[in-house]
PAGU-380397 format. One record per atom (N, C-alpha, C): y, z, x. Coordinates in pm, whole numbers, plus 50000, padded with zeros to 5 digits. Layout:
<atoms>
YZX/...
</atoms>
This chain:
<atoms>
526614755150051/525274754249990/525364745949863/524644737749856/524714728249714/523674730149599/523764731249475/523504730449377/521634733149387/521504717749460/519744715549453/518934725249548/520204729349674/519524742549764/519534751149701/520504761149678/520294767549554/518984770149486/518724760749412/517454758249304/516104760949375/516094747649468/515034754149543/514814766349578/515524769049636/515684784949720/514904795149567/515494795849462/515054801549371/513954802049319/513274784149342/512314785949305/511174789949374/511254787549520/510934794549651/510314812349638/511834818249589/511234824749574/510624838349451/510464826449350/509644829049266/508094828749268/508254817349374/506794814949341/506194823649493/506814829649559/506484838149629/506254854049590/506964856149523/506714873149427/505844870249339/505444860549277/504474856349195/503094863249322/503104853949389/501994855149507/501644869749560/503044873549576/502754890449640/502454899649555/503274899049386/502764909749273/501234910949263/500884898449252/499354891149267/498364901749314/498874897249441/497844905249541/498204921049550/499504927149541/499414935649562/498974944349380/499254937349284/498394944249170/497164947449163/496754933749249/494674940349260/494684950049341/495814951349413/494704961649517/494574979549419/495214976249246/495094991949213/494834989949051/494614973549040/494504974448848/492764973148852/491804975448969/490194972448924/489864988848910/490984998748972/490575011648984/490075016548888/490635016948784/490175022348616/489425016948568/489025000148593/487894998048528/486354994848621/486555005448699/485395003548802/484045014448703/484545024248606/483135029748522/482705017648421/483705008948385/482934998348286/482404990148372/482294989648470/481604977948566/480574985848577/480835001348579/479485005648665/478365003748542/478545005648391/478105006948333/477764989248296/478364981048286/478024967248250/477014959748356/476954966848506/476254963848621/474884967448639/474644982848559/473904992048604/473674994648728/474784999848807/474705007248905/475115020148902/475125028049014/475195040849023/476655039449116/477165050749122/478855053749148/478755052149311/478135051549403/478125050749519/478145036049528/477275028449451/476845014349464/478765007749409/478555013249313/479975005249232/481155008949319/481665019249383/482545016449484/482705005049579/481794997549605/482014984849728/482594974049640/482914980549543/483604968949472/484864968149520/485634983349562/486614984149605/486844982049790/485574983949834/485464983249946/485834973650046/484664966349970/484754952450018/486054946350015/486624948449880/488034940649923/489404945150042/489114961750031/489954965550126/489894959950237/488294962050291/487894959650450/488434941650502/487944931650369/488224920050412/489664917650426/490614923650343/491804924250343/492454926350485/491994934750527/492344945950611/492144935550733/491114933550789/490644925250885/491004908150883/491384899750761/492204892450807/493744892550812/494464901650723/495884903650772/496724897850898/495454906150983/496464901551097/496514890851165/495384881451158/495364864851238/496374857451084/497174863851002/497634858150908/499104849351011/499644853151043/500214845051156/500154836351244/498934835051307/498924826051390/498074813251306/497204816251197/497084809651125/498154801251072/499284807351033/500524801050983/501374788251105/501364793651205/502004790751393/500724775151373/499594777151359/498724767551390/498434756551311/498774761651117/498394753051013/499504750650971/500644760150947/501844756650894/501934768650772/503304769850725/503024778850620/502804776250507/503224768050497/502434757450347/501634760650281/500744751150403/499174747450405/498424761750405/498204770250483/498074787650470/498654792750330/499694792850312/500004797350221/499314794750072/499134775450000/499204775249931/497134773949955/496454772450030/495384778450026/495024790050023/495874800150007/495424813050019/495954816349847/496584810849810/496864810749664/495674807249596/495444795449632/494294786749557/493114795649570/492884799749691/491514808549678/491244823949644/492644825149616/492844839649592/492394837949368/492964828049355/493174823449238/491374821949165/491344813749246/489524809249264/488444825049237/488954828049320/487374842649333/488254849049220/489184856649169/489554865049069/488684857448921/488974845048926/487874839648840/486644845048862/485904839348975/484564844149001/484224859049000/485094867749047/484974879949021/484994883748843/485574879448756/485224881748604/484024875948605/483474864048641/482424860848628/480854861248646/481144873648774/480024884848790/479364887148731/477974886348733/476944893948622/476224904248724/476594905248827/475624916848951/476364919649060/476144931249100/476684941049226/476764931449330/475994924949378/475834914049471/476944903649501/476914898349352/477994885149320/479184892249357/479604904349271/480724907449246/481194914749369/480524916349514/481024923949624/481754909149733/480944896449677/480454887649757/482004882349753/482224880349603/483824874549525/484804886949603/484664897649630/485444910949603/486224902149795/485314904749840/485034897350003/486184885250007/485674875849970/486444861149885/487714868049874/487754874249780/489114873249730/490064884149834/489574890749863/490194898349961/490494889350069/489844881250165/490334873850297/491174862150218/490904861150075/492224849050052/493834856350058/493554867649995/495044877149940/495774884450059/494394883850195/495114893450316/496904884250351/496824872250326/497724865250386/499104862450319/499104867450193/499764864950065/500794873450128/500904884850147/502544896550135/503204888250286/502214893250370/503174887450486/503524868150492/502734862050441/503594847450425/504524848450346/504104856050245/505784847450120/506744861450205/506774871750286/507834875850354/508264871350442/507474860550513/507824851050643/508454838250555/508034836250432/508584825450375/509464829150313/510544837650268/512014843850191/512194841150326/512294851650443/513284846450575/513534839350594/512464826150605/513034810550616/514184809650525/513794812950398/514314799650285/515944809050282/516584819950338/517694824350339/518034825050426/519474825550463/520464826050577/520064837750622/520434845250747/520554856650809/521024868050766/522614863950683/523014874850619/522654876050518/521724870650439/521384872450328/519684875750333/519074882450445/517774885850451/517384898550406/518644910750382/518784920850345/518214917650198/518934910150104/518834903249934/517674899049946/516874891750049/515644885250021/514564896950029/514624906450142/513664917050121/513694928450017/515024923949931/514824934849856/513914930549709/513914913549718/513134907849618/511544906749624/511704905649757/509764906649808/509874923149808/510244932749818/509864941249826/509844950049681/510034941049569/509884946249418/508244946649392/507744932249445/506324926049423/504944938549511/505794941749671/505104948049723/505074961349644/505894970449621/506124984849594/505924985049409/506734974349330/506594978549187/504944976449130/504274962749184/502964959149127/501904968849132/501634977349247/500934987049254/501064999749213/502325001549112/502845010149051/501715007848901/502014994148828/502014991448739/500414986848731/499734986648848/498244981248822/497664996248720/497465004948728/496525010448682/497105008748538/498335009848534/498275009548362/498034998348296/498274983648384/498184971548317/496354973448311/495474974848413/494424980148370/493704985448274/494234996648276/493595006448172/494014997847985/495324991147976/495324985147873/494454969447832/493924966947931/493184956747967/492034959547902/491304972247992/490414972047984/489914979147850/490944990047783/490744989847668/490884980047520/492034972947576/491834961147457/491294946347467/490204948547569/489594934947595/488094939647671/488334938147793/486844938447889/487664943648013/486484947648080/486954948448291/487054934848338/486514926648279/486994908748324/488194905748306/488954912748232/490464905548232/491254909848362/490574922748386/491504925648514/491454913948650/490604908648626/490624897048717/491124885148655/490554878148503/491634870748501/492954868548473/493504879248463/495004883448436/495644873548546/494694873548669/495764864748836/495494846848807/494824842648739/494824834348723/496004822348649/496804826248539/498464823948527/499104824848609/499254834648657/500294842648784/499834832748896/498754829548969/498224820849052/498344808749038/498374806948914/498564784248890/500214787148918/500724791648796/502324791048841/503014790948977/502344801649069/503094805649174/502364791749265/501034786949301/501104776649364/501474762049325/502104760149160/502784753949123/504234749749194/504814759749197/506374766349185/505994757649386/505534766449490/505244768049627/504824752949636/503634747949588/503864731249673/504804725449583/505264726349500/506774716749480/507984719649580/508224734949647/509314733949680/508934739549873/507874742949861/507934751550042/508054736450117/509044736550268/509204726650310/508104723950401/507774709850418/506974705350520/507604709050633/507224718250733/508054719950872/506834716750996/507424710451096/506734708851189/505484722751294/504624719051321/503604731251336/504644734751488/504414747351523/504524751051691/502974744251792/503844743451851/502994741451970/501784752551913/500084742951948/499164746851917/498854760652072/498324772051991/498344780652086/496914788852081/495844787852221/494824790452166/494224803952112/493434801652026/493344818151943/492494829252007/492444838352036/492074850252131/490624854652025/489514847752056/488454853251962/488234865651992/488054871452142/487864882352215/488514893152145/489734890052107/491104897052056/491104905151917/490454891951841/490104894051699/489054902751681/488064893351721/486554905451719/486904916251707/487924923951887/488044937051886/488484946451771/489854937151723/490774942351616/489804941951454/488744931151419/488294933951343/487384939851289/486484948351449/485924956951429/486274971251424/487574974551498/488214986751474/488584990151325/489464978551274/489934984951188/488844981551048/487924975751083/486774975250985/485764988450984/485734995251078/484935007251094/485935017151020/487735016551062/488295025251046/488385022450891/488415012550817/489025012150689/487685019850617/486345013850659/484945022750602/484715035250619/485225044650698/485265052350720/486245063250637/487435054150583/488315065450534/487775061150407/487505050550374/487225043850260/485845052050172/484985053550259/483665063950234/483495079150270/484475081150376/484405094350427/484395107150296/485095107950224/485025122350072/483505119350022/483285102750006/482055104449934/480715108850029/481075104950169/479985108950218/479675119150293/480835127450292/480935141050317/481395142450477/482515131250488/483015130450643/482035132450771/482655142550867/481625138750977/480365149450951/480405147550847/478555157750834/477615147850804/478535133650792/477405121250760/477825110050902/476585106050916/475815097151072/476935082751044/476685083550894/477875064650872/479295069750917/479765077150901/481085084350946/481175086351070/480185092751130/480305096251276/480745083951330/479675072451304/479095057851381/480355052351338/481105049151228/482215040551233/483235045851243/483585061751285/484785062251387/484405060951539/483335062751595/483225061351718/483595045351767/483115035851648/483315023351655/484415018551654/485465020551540/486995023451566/487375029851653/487335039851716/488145040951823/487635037751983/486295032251936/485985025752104/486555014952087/486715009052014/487004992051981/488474990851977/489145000051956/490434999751940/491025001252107/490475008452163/490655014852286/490134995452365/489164992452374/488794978252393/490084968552404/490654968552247/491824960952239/492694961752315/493244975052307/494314981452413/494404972552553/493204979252584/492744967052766/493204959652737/492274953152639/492014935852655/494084928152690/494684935352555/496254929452554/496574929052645/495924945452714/497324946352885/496664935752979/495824933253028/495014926353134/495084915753106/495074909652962/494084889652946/495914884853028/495444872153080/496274866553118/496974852952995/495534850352898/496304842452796/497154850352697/497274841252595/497794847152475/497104853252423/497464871352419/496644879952339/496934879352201/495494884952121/495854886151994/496654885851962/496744902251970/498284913151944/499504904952015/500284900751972/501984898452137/502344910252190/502214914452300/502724924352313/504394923752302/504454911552338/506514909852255/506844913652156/505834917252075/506264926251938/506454936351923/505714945252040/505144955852008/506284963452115/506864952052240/507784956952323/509254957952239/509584951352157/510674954752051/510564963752009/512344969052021/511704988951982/512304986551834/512824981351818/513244978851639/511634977351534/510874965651604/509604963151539/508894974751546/508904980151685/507514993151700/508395004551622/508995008351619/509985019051521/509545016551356/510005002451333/509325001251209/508085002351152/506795001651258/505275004751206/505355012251197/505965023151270/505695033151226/506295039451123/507595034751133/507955044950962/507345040450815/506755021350844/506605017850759/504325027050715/503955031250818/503165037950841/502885049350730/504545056550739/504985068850649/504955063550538/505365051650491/505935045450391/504435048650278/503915037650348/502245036450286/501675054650252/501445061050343/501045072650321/501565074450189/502525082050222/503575091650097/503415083749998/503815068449993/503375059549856/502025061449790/501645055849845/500615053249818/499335066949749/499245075049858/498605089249829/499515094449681/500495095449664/501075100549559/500745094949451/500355078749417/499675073649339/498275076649340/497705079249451/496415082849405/495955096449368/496765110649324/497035117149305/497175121549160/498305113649124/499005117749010/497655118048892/497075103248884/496665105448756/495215107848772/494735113648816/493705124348825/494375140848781/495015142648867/496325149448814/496495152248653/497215142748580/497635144848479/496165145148385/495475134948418/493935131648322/493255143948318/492795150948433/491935159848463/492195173348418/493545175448469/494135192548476/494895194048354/495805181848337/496925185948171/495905179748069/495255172048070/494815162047936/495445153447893/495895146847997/496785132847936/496435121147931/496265118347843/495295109547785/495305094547904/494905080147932/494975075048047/496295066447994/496395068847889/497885054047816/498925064347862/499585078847870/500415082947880/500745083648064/499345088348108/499485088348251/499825077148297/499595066648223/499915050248279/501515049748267/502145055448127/503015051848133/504565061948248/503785072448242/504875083248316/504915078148447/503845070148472/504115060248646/504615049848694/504835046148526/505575031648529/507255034748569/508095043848570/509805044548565/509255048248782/508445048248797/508705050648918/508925037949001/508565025748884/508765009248988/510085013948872/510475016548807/512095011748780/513005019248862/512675029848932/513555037649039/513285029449164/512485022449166/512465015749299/513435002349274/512974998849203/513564981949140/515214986049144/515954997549086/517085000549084/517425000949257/516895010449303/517645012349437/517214999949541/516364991849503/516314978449564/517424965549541/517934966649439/518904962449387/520284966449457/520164977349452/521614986049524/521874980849629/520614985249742/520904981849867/520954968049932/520164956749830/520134942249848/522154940849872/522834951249768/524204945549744/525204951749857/524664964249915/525494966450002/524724966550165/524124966750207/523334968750338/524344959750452/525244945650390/525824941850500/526964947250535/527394958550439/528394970550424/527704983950499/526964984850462/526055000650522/525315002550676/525365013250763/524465010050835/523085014850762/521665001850825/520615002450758/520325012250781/520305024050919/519635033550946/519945042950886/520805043150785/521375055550708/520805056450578/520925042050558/520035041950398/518305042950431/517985041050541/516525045950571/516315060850595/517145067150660/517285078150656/517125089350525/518315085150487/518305088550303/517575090250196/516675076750252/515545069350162/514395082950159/514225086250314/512875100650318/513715109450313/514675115550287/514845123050247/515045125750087/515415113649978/514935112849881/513305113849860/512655111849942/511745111549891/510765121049922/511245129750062/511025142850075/511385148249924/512675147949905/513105154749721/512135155349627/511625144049626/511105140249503/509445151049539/508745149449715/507355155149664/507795175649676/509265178149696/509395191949691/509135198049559/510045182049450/510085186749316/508335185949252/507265181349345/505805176649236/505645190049346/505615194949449/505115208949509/505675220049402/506265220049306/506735232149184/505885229549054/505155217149087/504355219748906/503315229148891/503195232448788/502565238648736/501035234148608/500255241548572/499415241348482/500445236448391/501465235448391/502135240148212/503505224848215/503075219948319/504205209248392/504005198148250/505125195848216/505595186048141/506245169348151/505785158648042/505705147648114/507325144348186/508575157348094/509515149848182/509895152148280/509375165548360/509635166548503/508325157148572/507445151848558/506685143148618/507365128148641/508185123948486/508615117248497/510125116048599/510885123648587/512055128248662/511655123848851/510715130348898/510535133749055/509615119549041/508945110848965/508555098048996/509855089049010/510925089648987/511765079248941/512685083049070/512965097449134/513355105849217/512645096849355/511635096649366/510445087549460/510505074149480/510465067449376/510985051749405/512405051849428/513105057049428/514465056049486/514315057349597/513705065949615/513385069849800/513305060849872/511905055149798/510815041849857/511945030349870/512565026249756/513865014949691/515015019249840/515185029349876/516165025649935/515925027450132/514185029250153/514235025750285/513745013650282/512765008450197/511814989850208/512744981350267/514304978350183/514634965350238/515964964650391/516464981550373/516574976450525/515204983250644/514384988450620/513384987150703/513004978250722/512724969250664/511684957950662/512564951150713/514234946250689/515524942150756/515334945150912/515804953650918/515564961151066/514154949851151/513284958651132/512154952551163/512384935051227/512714927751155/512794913651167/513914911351277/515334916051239/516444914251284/515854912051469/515434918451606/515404913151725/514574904851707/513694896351622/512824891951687/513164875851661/512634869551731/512744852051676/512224848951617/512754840951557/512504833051372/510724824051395/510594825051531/509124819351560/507654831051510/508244841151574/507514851651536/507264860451395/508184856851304/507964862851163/506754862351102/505784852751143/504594850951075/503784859851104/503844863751285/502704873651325/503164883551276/504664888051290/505384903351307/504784906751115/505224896351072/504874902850925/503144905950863/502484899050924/501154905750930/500434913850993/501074918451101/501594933051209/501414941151097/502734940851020/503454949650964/503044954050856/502774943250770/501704944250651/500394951950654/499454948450767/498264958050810/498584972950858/499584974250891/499814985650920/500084996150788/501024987350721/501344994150617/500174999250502/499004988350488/497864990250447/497115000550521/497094999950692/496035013350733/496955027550691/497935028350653/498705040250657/498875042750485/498385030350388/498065034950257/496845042950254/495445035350354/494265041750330/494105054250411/494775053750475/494585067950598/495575078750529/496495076850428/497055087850311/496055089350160/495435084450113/494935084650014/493305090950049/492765087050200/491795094250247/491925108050258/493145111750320/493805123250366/493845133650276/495005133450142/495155139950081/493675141149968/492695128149962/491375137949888/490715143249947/490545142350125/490165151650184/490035169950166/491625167750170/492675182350189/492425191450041/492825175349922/492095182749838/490685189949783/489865182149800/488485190349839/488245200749887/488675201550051/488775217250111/489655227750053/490735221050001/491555236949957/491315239049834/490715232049807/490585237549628/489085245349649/488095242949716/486975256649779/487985268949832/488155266549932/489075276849982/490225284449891/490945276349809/491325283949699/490745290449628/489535280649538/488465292349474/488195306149490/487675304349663/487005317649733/488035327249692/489615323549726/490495333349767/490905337649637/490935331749532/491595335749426/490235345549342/488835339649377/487885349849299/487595365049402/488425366749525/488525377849599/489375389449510/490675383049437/491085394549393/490775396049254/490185391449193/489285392149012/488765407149092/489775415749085/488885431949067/488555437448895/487615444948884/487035445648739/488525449548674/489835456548706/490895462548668/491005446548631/491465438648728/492145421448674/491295412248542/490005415348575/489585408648467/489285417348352/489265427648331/489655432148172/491285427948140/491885426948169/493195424848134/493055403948136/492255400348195/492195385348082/492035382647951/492065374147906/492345373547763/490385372347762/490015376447626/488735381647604/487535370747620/487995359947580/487295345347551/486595346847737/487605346747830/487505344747944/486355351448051/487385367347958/486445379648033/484665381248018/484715375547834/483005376047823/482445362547874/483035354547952/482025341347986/482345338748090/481435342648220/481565337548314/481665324448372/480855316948265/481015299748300/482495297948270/483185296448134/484375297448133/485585307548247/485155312848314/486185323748370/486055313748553/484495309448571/484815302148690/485535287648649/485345281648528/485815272748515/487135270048499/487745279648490/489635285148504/489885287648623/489175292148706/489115296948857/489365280348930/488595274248883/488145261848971/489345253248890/490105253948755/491355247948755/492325247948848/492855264748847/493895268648897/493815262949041/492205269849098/492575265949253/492575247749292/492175238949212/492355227849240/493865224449224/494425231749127/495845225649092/496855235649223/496405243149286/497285246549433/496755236549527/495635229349543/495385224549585/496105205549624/496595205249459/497295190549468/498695197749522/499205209049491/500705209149538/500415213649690/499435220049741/499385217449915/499675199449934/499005189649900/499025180849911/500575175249947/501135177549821/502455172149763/502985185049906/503215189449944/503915199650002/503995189850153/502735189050195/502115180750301/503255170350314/502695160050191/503765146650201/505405151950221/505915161150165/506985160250213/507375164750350/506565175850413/506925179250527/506955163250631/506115153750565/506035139150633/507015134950641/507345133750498/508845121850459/510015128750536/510335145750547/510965150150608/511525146250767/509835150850836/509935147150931/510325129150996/509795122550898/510035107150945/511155104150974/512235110950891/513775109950900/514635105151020/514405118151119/514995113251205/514695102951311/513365098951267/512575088051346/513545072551330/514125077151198/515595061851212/516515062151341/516385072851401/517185068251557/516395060451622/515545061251628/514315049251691/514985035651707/515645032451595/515865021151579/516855017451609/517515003951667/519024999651702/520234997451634/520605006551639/521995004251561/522994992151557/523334985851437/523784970851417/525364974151480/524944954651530/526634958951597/527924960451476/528444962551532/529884968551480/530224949751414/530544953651274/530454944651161/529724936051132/528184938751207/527024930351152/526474935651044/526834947750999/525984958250877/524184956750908/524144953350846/522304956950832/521734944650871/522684934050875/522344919550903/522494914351007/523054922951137/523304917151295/522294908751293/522454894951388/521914887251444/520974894951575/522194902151619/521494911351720/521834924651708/521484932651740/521614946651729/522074954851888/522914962651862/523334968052010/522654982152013/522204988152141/522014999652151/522755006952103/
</atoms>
């Protein structure tokens, strides 16, 4: 390898984690400042959510033609337009003066960013050797897992020492640089054979998972299936999904979906754990600092910061395993990985009212290790049977998946929380016999508003550790789902070319 490969290669892939921090920071630094929008907009809290909406759903729904887009235009050209326009609307989105504009940009910027994680992960594979794809996913996988760590707090400091507009133009540096860095160095490579695109295919897929993402996306606020929009867009998702299904097995052209992807048991093994991945991640972030804000009183700068060592426990054990994986088998450090991270939600199933920032901090840092040490040989794994032709689709496969299994955990657990914290209520004001409440402290006993309002603490706070209890029985169970996957041949480590049964 010489000097100027080298360089390139580096700068490759800089300007690719540039791209992925990017996108994956928005999808969690507008969260905190969605009441100053509501208030700078004048809208009402139902209205100001499609701020978030919109970007999920568009996200969500182009992801996956992010591949053949790439197969048809090149990765370049895809790539460094999806920079440019990702770059573009984050502008226009600060530049909002109405609900309208700012859903329209939200839209925009979402179908530019769907394409961002899975190209610059189809683009590290290129730009490294084979044995060194283990090292490359452990660098794209800092951008995917640490940025969405760090959005709400880069947020919340944003938005307190400036406006809710910076949270959008914050991508605008990060965006010139990284499509700076990308057309100086991504190579011109010849397109594949032009292959025609399955509109039939798409439609199906982008109405399923567009019903399904609105659905989990609105379901708490709209009171799940006791509301007609809920009913109507799961029936729509899963007729439409069921649609797809057919359509793959029967069309005689090129379907959407490949089913060559989906027939790799290394790839289909990986949606799904990477499935788990998103859940448990993801939900645990949306958790915590409601969590700490609501129930302890921690102010939003401290909750920001007790979430931040959880991208340095990831960043560490991403590091680790980048160095040994062609030493290790991958399925062991994936293995490991949920069961660390089972650890970590046993240790948030023990807090308490009285929980302190350093066991919060401790079982976050406990968690990204988890996360740190299944991402880069999962995501390894994953790639390893398939041909170097297919990385573009497989990684926007993989990427959407990982996204429906963020929103289908973060739906989940405010679901769960909602119901059990009623159901707690009920059960815990069953035993307040007049003997129990004279023996409260007096403040309590003479004020019933205060005495339900302790009631409705406690039972919400059993309510987040059902949650946390939940996720781990997940991460638990996912574990042994690493047999799924093919074990590397004997001295390929995590990096076989091919993998043997």
């Amino acid at each position: 390898m010489t000097a100027t490969d080298l360089g390139n290669r580096r700068i490759v892939t800089i300007g690719a984690m540039l791209a992925t921090a990017m996108q994956s920071l928005d999808s969690t630094i507008a969260n905190v400042a969605l009441p100053h929008m509501q208030g700078s907009m004048a809208t009402t809290l139902d209205q100001i959510t499609w701020v978030l909406t919109s970007y999920i759903v568009a996200a969500a729904i182009l992801t996956a033609p992010s591949g053949w887009l790439a197969a048809r235009f090149g990765i370049r050209r895809v790539f460094l337009v999806s920079v440019a326009g990702f770059t573009i609307a984050s502008v226009l989105c600060g530049l909002a003066e109405s609900l309208p504009q700012m859903v329209l940009f939200r839209v925009l910027q979402g179908a530019c960013g769907a394409a961002l994680a899975p190209l610059s992960q189809a683009a590290l594979l290129d730009a490294y050797p084979r044995e060194q794809h283990g090292s490359a996913m452990a660098i794209w996988g800092l951008g995917v897992t640490v940025a969405p760590i760090l959005g709400p707090t880069l947020g919340g400091w944003l938005t307190d020492n400036y406006n809710w507009r910076w949270v959008f133009y914050i991508n605008v540096p990060l965006g010139a640089l990284a499509y700076v860095l990308l057309a100086g160095q991504l190579p011109r490579r010849h397109r594949r054979a032009e292959r025609a695109f399955d509109w039939t295919g798409f439609v199906m897929l982008s109405i399923a998972v567009g019903a399904f993402q609105l659905m989990l996306d609105r379901g708490q606020q709209k009171d799940w299936f006791g509301s007609t929009e809920i009913v109507v867009e799961a029936v729509l998702a899963g007729l439409f999904f069921y649609f797809l299904v057919v359509h793959t097995a029967t069309t005689r052209r090129h379907p959407f979906v490949d089913p060559v992807l989906l027939r790799d048991r290394n790839f289909s093994a990986a949606c799904v754990l990477i499935f788990v991945v998103g859940v448990v991640l993801f939900a645990t972030l949306a958790l915590l600092p409601p969590l700490m804000q609501d129930l302890l009183g921690y102010p939003v700068v401290l909750s920001g910061l007790l979430l931040a060592p959880r991208g340095l426990g990831s960043m560490l054990a991403m590091m680790l395993v980048g160095r040994i994986i062609n030493r290790v088998d991958a399925r062991l450090l994936v293995g490991v990985g949920f069961l660390v991270a089972g650890l970590a939600q046993w240790q948030m199933s023990g807090f308490s009212l009285a929980v302190g920032p350093r066991d919060i901090l401790v079982s976050g840092i406990v968690q990204g290790i988890g996360v740190g040490l299944i991402w880069v040989p999962l995501t390894t794994l994953a790639f390893a049977t398939l041909p170097a032709a297919a990385r573009g689709e497989a990684a926007g496969l993989l990427s959407l998946i990982r996204n429906i299994g963020s929103s289908a955990g973060i739906a989940a657990v405010g679901a769960l929380l909602a119901r059990n914290t009623q159901i707690n209520h009920a059960q815990i004001g069953e035993h307040l016999t007049p003997f129990v409440q004279h023996r409260l402290p007096a403040l309590l006993h003479n004020s019933p508003a205060l005495l339900n309002a302790e009631l409705t603490r406690q039972a919400t706070m059993i309510g987040y550790l059902n949650d946390f209890h939940l996720m781990m029985i997940a991460s638990l169970l996912a574990a042994p789902l690493v047999l799924l996957l093919r074990r590397p041949a004997a001295g390929g480590g995590g990096e076989a070319a091919m993998l043997a049964d």
